[in-house]
C-alpha positions as CSV (number, residue, x, y, z in Angstrom):
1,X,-0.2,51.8,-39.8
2,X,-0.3,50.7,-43.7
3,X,3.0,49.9,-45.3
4,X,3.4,53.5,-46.9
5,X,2.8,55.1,-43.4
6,X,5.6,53.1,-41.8
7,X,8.0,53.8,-44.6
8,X,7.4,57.2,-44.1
9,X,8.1,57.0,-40.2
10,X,11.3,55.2,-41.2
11,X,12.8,57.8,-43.2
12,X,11.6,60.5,-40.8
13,X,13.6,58.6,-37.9
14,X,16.8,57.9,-40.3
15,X,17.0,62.0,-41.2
16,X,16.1,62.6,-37.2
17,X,18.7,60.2,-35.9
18,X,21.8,62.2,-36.8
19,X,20.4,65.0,-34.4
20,X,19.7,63.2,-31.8
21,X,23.2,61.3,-32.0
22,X,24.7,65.1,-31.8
23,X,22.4,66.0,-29.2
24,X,23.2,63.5,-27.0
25,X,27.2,64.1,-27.4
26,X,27.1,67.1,-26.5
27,X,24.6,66.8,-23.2
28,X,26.6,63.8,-22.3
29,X,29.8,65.0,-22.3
30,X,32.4,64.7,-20.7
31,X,31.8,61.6,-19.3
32,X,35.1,60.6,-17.8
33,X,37.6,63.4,-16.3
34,X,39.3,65.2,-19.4
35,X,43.2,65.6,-20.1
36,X,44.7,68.9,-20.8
37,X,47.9,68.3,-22.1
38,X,50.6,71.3,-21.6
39,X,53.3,70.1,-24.1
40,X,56.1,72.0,-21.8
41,X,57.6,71.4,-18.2
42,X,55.2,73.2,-15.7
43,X,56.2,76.7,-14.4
44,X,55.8,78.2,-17.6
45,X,53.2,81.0,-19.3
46,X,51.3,77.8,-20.7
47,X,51.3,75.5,-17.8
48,X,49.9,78.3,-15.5
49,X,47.0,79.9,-18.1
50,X,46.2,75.9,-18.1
51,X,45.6,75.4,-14.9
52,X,43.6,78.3,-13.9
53,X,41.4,77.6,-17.2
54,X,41.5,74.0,-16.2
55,X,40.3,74.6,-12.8
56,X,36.8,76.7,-13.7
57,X,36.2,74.0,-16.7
58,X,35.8,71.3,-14.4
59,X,34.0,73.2,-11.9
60,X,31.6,74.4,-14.7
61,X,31.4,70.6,-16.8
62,X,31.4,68.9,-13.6
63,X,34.5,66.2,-14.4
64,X,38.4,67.2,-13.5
65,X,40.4,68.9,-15.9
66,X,43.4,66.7,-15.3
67,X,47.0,69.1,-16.6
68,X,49.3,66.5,-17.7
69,X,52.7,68.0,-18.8
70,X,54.2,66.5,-21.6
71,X,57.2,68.3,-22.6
72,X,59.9,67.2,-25.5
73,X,61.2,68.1,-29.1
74,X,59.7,71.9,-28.8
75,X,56.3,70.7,-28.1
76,X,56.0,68.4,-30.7
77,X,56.0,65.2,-28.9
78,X,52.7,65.9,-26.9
79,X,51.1,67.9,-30.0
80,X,51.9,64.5,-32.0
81,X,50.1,62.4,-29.7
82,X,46.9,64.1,-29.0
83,X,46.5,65.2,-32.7
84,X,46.1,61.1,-32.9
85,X,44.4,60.3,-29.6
86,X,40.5,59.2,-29.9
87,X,38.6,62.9,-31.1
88,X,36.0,62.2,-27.9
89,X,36.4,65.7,-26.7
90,X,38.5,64.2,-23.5
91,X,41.6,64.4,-24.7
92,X,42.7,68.3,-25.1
93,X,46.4,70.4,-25.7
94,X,47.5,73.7,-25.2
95,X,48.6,74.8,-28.2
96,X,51.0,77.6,-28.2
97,X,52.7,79.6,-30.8
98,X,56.0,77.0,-30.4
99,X,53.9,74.5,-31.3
100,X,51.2,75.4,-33.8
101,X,53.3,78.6,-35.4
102,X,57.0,77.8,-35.5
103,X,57.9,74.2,-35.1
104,X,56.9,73.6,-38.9
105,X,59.4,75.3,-40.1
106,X,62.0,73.7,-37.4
107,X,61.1,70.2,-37.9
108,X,61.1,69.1,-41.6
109,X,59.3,65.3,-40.1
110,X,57.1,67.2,-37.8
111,X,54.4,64.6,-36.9
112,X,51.5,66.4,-36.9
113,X,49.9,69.4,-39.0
114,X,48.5,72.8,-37.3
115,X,45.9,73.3,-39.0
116,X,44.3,70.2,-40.8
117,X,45.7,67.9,-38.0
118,X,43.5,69.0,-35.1
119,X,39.8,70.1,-34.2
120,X,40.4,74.1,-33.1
121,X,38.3,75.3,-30.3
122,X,39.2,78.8,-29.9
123,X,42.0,81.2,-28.9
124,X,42.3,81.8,-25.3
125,X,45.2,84.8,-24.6
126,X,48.6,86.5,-25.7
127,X,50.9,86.7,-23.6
128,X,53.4,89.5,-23.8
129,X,57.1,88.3,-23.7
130,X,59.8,90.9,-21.5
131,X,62.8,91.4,-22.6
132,X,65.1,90.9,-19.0
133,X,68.5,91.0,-17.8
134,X,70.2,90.1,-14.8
135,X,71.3,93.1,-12.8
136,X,75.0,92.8,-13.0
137,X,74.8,93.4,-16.7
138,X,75.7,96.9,-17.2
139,X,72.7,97.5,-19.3
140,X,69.5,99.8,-19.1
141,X,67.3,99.5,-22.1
142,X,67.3,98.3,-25.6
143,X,69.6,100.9,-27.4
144,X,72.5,99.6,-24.6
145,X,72.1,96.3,-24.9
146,X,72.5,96.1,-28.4
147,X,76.1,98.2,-28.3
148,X,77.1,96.4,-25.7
149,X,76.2,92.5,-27.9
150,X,77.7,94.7,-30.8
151,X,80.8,95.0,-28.7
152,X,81.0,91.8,-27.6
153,X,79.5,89.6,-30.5
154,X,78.6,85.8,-28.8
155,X,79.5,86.3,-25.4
156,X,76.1,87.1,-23.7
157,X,74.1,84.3,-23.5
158,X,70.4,83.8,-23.6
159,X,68.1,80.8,-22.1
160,X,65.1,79.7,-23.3
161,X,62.6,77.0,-22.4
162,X,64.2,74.7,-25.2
163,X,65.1,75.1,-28.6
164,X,62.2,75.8,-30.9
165,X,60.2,77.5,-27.5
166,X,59.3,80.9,-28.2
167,X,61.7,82.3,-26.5
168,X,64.4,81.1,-28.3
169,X,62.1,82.4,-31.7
170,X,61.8,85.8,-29.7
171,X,65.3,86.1,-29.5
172,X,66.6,85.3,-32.5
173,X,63.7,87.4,-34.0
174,X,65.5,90.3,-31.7
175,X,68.8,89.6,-33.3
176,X,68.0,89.6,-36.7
177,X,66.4,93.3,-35.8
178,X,69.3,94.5,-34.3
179,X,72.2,92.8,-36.2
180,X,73.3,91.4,-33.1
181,X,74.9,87.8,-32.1
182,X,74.1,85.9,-28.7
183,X,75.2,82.7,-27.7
184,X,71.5,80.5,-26.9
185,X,71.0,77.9,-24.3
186,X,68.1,76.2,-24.2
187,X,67.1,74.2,-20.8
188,X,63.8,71.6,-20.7
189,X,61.4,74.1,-19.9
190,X,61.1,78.2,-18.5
191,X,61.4,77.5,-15.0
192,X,64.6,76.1,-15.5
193,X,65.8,78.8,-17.6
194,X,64.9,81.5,-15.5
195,X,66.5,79.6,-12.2
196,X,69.5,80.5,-14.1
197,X,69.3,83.5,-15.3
198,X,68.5,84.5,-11.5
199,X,71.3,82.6,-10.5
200,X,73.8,84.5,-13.3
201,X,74.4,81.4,-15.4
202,X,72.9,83.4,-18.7
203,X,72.5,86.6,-18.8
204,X,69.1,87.5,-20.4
205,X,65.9,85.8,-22.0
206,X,63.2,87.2,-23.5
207,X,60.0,85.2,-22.1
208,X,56.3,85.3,-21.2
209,X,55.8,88.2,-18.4
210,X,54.1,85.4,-15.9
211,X,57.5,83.8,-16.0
212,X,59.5,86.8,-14.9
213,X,57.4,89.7,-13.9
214,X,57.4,88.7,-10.1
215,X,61.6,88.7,-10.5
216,X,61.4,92.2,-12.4
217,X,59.3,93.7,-9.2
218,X,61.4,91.8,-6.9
219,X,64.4,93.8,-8.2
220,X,66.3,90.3,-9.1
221,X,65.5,90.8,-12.7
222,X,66.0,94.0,-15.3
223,X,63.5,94.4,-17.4
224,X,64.4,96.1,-20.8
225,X,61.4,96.4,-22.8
226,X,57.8,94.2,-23.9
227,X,57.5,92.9,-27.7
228,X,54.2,94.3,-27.6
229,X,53.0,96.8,-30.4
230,X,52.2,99.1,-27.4
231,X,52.4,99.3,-23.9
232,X,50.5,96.9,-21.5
233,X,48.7,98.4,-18.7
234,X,50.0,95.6,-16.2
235,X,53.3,97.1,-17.2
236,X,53.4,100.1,-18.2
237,X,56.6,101.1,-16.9
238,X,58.5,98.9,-19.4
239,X,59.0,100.6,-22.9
240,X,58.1,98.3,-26.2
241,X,61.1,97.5,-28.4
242,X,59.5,98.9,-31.1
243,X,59.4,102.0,-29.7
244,X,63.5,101.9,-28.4
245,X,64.3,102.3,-32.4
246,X,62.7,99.6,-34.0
247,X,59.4,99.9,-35.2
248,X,57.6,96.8,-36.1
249,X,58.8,95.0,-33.6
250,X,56.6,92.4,-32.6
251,X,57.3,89.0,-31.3
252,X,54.3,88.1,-28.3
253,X,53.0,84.6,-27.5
254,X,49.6,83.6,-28.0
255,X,47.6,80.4,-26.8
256,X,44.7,78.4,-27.8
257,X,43.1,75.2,-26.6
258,X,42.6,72.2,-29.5
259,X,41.3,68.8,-29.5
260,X,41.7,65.9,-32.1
261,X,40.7,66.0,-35.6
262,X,37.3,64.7,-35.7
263,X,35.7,65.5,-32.3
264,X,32.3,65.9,-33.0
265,X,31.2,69.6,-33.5
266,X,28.9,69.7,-30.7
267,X,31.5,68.7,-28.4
268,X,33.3,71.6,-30.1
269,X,30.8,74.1,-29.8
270,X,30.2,73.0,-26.3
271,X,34.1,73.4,-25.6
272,X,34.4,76.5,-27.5
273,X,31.0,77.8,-25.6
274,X,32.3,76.6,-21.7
275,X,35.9,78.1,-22.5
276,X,34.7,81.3,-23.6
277,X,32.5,81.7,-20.5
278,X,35.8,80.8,-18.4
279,X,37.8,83.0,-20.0
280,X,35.4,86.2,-18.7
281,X,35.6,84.8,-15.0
282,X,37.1,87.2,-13.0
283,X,39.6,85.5,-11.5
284,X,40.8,84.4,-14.9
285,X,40.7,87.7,-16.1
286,X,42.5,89.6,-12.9
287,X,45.0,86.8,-12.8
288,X,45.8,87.0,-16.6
289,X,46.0,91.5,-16.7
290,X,48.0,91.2,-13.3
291,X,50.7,89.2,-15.2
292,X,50.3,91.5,-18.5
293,X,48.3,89.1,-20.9
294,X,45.3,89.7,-22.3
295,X,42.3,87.7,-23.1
296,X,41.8,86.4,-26.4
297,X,38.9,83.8,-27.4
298,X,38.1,83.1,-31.1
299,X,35.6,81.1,-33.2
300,X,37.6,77.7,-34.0
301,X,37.6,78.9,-37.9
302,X,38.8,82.2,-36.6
303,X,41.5,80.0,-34.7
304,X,42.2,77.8,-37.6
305,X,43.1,80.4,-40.2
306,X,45.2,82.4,-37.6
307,X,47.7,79.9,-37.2
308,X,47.5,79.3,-41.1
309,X,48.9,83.1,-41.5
310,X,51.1,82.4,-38.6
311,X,53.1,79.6,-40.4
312,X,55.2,81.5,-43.2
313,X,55.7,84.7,-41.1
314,X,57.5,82.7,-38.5
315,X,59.2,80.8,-41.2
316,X,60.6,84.5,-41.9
317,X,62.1,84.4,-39.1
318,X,63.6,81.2,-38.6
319,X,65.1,81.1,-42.7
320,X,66.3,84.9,-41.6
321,X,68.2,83.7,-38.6
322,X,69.6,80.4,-39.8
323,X,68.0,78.2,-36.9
324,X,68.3,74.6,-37.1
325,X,67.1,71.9,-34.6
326,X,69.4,68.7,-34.7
């Protein structure tokens, strides 16, 4: 091979290398068993769609999805710490509309940013939050609620899963509706919220349905309405709010899976490929309609521009209702 010949080979393997760099990350990985982070308490809406999705990733990438539950300041805490852990694809969150939708506008520090601050894989679900009461309270859909908070302004009290979670942003999005006033009491996490509401400690929540809808049919819980646009087949007993006078009405969770900021894109396309895949298994999709969410997978710029339009029309709602996180 003459001089010019081997220069030529040279640049040919310099402008080949880059491919075969990404195609080797993205047929070696994972390599080591992967992290899901759920930034909440388990129990929840987003710790169980993790673990089911967790469960056929492994099976499908061959490594354990490992669900780690990091839960503090509203999500923030574990959202802060994987938007900086090394972008290797093996380190992944559950973002949530807490975390990725809201808490920019509760915390003025916030650690981390949405949408430049992570690598976005795709949208898995919403989940459709209920309205519920306990049954002592001598309410039977929206319209008496509402007189009865009018006629007794601060003395109901609602839990959520912590201040910031979306159901304490469901809520206060109700209230501003309805012109109503109710006391909140956030606990570290759903399961511990809706413990007490069983128990009669607080008297209603509105919350993911995966959280509640086994109390509802169970008869320990009332449900009032969904903050769906329309009716969910899973539940189609249960009016919307927006159609008990107050049209527009829309406050429902949604989910999506992200990884650091810099993960390279074929470990993105490979994530966002597998996911997508899981998120038609049956069992996914039986267990998800069953507890009145529905499926929901994006591209990750469809993902990342969501939560960008997200941002200010929470922000709405937190200005609106005055909430502030100390």
């Amino acid at each position: 091979m003459d001089r010019r010949s081997f220069l030529k080979f040279q640049i040919s393997l310099a402008a080949f290398a880059p491919m075969m760099g990404e195609a080797f990350a993205q047929s070696a990985y994972p390599t080591q068993n992967v992290t899901l982070v759920v930034p909440f308490t388990p129990g929840g809406s987003t710790d169980i769609l993790a673990r089911l999705l967790g469960q056929k990733l492994g099976e499908a990438l061959g490594k354990a999805f490992v669900i780690e539950n990091r839960a503090g300041a509203g999500g923030a805490v574990a959202s802060t710490a994987v938007s900086r852990a090394t972008p290797d694809g093996h380190t992944l969150i559950m973002g949530h509309i807490g975390t990725l939708g809201v808490n920019p506008s509760l915390y003025p520090n916030l650690g981390y940013d949405p949408v430049k601050g992570f690598a976005h894989l795709t949208m898995l679900a919403s989940v459709h939050n209920v309205l519920v009461v306990h049954p002592t309270l001598p309410v039977k859909n929206v319209a008496e609620l509402v007189a009865y908070a009018k006629a007794n302004p601060g003395k109901l009290n609602y839990c959520s899963g912590g201040n910031g979670s979306a159901a304490h942003i469901a809520m206060a999005a109700f209230m501003v509706t309805t012109g109503t006033q109710m006391t909140h009491v956030p606990y570290r996490g759903t399961a511990p919220a809706v413990q007490d509401l069983l128990a009669n400690v607080v008297q209603l929540t509105m919350t993911g349905a995966p959280a509640v809808l086994p109390h509802v049919e169970a008869g320990t819980l009332r449900a009032l309405g969904i903050s769906s646009p329309k009716r969910v087949p899973a539940m189609k007993d249960i009016p919307t709010i927006a159609e008990q006078g107050y049209p527009g009405f829309e406050a429902d969770q949604w989910y999506g899976i992200l990884a650091p900021v810099g993960t390279p894109k074929p470990i993105v396309d490979r994530l966002n490929a597998e996911i997508r895949k899981a998120m038609t298994d049956p069992d996914i999709v039986t267990a998800l309609a069953r507890d009145g969410a529905d499926v929901w997978v994006t591209t990750p710029e469809e993902f990342r521009d969501f939560i960008a339009k997200e941002i200010p029309r929470w922000a709405e709602v937190v200005n609106a209702a005055k909430i502030k996180i100390e």
